[in-house]
C-alpha positions in Angstrom: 277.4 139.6 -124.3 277.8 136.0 -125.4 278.6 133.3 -123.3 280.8 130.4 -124.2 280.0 126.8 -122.8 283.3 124.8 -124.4 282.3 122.3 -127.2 279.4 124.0 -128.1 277.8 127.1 -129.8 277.5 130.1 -127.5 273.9 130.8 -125.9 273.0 133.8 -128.9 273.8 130.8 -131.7 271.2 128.3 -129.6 268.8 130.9 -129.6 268.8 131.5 -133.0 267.9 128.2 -133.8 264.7 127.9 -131.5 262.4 128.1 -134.3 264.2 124.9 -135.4 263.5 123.4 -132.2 260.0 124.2 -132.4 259.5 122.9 -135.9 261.0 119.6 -135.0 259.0 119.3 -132.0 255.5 119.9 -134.1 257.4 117.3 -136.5 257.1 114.7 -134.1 253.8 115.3 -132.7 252.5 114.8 -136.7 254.3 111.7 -136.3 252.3 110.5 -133.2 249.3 111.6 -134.9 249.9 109.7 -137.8 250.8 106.7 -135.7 247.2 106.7 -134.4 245.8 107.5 -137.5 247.6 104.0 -139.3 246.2 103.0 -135.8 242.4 103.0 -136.7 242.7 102.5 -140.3 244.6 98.7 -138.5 241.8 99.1 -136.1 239.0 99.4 -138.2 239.9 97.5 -140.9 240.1 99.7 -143.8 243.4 99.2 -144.8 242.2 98.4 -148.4 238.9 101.0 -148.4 241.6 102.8 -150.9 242.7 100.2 -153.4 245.1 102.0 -155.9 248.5 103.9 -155.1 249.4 106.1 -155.0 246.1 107.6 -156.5 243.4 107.5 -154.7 240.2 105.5 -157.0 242.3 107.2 -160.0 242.3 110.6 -158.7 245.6 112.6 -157.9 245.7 112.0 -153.8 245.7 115.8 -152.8 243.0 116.4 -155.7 240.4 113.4 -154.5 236.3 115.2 -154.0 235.7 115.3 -150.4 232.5 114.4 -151.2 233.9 111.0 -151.2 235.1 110.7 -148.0 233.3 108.6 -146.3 233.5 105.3 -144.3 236.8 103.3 -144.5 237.8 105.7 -147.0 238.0 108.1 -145.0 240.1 106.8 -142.5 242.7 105.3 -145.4 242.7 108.7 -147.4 243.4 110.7 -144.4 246.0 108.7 -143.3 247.7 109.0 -146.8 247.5 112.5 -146.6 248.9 112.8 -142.9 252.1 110.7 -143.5 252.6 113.1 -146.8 252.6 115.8 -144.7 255.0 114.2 -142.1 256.9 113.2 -145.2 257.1 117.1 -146.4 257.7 118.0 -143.0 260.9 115.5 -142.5 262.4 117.2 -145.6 262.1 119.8 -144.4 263.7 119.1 -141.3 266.7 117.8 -143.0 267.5 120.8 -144.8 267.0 123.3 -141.8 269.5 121.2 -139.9 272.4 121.1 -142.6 271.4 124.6 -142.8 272.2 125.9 -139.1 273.9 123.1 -137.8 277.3 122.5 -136.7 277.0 118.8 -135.5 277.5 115.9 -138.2 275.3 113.7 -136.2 272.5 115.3 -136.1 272.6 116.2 -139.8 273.3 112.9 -140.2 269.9 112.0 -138.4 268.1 114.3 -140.7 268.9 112.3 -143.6 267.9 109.2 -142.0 264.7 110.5 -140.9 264.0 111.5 -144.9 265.1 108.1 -145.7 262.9 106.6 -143.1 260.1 108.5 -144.2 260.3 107.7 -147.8 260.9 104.3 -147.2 257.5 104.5 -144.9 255.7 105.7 -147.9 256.6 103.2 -149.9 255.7 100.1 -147.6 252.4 101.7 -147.0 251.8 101.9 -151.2 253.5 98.0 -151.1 250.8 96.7 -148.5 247.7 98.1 -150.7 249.1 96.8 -153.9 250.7 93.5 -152.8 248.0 92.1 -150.4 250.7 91.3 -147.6 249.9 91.4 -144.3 254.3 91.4 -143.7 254.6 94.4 -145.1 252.4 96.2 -142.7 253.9 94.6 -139.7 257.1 96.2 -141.0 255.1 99.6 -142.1 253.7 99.8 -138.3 257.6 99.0 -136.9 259.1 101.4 -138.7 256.9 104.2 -138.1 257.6 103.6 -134.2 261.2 103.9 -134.7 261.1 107.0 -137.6 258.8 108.5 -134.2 261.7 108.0 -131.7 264.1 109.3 -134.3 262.3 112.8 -134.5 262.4 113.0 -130.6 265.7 112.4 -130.6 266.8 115.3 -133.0 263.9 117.4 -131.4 265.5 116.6 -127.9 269.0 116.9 -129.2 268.6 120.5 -130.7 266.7 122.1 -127.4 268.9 124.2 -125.2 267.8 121.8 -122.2 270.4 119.3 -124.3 273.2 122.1 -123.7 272.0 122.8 -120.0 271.9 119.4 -117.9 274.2 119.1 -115.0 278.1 118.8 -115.7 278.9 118.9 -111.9 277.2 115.7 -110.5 278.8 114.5 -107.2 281.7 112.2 -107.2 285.0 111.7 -108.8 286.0 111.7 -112.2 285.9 107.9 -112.3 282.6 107.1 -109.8 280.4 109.0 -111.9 280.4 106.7 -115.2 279.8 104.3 -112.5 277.1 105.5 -111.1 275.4 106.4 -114.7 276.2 103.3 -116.5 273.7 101.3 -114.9 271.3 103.9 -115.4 271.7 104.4 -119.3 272.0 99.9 -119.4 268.3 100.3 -118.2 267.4 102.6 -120.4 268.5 100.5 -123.4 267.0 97.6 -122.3 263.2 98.6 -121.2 263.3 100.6 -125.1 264.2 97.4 -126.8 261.5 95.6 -124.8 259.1 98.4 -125.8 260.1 97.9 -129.2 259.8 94.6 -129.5 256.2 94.7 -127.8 255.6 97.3 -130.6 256.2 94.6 -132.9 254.4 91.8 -131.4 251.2 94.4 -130.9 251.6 95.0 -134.8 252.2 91.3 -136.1 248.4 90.7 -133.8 246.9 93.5 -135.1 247.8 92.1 -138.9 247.4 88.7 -137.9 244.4 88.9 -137.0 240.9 90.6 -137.5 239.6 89.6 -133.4 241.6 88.7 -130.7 243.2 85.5 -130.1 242.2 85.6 -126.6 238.9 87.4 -125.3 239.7 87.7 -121.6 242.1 88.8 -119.1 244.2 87.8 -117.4 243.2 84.5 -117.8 243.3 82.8 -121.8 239.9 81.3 -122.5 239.2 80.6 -118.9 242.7 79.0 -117.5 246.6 80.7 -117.0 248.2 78.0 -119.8 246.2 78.3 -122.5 245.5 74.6 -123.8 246.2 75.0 -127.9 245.5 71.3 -128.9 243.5 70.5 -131.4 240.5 69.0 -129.9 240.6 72.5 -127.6 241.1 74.3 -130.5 238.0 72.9 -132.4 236.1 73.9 -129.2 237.1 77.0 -128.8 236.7 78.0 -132.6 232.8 76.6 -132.6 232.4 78.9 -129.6 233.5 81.7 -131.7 231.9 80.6 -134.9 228.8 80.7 -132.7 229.4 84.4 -131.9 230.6 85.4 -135.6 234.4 85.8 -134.6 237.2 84.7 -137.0 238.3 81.2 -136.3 242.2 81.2 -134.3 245.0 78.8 -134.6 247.6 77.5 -131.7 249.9 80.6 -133.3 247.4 83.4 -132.7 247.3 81.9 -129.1 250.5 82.2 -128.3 251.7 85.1 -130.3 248.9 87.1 -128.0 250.6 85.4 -124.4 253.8 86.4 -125.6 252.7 89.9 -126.0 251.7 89.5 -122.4 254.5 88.1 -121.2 256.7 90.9 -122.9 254.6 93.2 -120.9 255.6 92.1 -117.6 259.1 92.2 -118.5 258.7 95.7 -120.0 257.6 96.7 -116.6 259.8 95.2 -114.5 262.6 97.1 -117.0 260.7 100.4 -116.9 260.7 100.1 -113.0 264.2 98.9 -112.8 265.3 102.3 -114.6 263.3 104.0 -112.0 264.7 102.7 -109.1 268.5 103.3 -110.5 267.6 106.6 -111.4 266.7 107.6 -107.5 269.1 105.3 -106.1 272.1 106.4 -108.5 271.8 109.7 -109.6 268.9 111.3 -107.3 270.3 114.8 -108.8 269.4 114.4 -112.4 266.1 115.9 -112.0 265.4 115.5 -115.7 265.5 112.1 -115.2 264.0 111.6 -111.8 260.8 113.5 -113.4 261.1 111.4 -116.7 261.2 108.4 -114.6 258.2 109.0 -112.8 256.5 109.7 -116.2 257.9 106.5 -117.9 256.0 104.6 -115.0 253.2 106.2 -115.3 252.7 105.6 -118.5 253.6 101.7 -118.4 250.9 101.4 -115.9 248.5 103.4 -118.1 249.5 101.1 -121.0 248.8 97.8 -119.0 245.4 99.1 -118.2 244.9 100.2 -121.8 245.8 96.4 -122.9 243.4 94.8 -120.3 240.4 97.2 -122.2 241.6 96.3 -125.5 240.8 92.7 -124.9 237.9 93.5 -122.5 236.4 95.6 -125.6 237.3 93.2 -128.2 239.8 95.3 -129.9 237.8 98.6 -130.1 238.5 100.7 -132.5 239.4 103.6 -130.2 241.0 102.0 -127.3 243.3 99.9 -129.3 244.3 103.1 -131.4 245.1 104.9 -128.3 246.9 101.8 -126.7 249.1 102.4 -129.5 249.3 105.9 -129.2 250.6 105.1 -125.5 253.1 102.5 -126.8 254.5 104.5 -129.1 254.5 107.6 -126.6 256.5 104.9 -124.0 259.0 104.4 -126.9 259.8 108.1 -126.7 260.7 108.2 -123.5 263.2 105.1 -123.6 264.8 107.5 -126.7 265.0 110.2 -124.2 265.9 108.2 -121.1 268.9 107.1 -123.0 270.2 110.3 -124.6 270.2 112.1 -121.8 271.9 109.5 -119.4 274.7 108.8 -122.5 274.9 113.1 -122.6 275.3 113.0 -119.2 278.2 110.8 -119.1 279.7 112.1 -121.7 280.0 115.6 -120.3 282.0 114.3 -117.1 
């Protein structure tokens, strides 16, 4: 017997597109995977170990000896061959979902997720062959947001997404109310998140070393002094120690990174405390909640080792990783709070 929830397909249609669910799901964890894979090429370095695309030394890139995998080249080749994969796997994607679904939207989001992908591809083959540091910035942006994207149709196309609560307590006209706040906090700590995705990016292309070596101070003091008889100083101090030289720029870009940080978690905590204070039934997102603080505190402590470690290679990759990972959850926190709403 099927059962009928109005405005939607019956139970025996959602089940038959559980394989689709799946595949989405594995979508987006290639995503994250090639986020911290761009992560170590950035990390290490090796952006450029590859200089031709999209061949690889002349080779065809699915054809190159992997003999010849080794140092930065292996870390650039494999990433080429990891966002191809995600790339096949987002067509994919697309298709399955005009194929079995009903909703506009989401087919919709399909073919922004293969246009996203492709345009990806393309601003990773632009950095290589046009030297610019820009274009990687934008390359490491967009690959945050084509990663919230796939959550959001992986989310979207679960049978938890036809399952959360339609009864919550109150009135007609309290409950909008009460969930409005919530789904305002949401929006706000994922911008910040996004925006401290972007600032982590524009340092990581900026600049080979860190600006700033410790933490939480700025070379010794709160304010960092950025003048230029400072400047000189602290640049022969790194000169002495083989570090890149920094300008009053670097500086700053790296505090405001900081900065952003604090207000990311005072955002992220904020959507906490509305979420137990207005709608303490929503157990998907009391639990997600919990998790999205978590993780923020995680994140911080990745950032302090980052700069404790000078950037290493792994830590920075996974503070990444963790960023991105935080991103998710603001795409999450928000679809569920606006599906909530909508269904009273």
């Amino acid at each position: 017997m099927e059962i009928a929830i109005p405005g939607s397909a019956t139970l025996t249609e959602r089940r038959s597109n559980k394989w689709l669910n799946c595949f989405a799901w594995f979508t987006a964890f290639a995503t994250l995977f090639l986020i911290c894979s761009g992560g170590m090429v950035t990390s290490k370095n090796v952006g450029l170990a590859v200089p031709d695309w999209p061949t690889t030394f002349g080779y065809n890139m699915f054809l190159f000896p992997v003999s010849k995998w080794i140092g930065g080249v292996l870390f650039e080749h494999t990433h080429r061959l990891i966002a191809s994969t995600v790339g096949i796997l987002a067509i994919v994607l697309a298709i399955w979902l005009w194929r079995v679904e009903d909703r506009q939207s989401i087919k919709t989001l399909g073919l922004v997720a293969v246009a996203g992908v492709i345009l990806q591809g393309i601003l990773g083959g632009l950095r290589v062959t046009m030297l610019k540091d820009q274009i990687g910035i934008f390359h490491a942006c967009l690959a945050q947001a084509f990663f919230g994207l796939i959550v959001l149709i992986a989310i979207t196309t679960t049978n938890f997404w036809w399952t959360l609560p339609r009864n919550l307590t109150g009135s007609t006209a309290q409950v909008p109310q009460r969930l409005m706040p919530i789904q305002t906090s949401a929006i706000v700590a994922t911008i910040a998140i996004f925006l401290q995705l972007a600032l982590g990016a524009t340092m990581r292309h900026q600049h080979k070393d860190l600006a700033i070596l410790d933490f939480p101070t700025a070379n010794g003091t709160w304010i960092p002094d950025t003048s230029a008889s400072a400047l000189t100083k602290i640049n022969v101090w790194r000169d002495a120690r083989g570090l890149s030289d920094v300008d009053a720029f670097q500086i700053w870009l790296q505090m405001a990174h900081r900065f952003l940080a604090v207000l990311t978690g005072i955002a992220v905590i904020m959507f906490f405390v509305r979420v137990f204070r207005n709608a303490p039934e929503l157990i998907a997102l009391r639990r997600l909640s919990i998790f999205w603080a978590i993780l923020f505190f995680l994140q911080f402590a990745l950032g302090a080792w980052t700069i404790w470690s000078n950037k290493a290679a792994d830590i920075a990759t996974m503070h990444v990783a963790v960023g991105a990972i935080m991103l998710s959850f603001g795409v999450s926190a928000w679809a569920i709070s606006w599906r909530v709403c909508l269904l009273e």
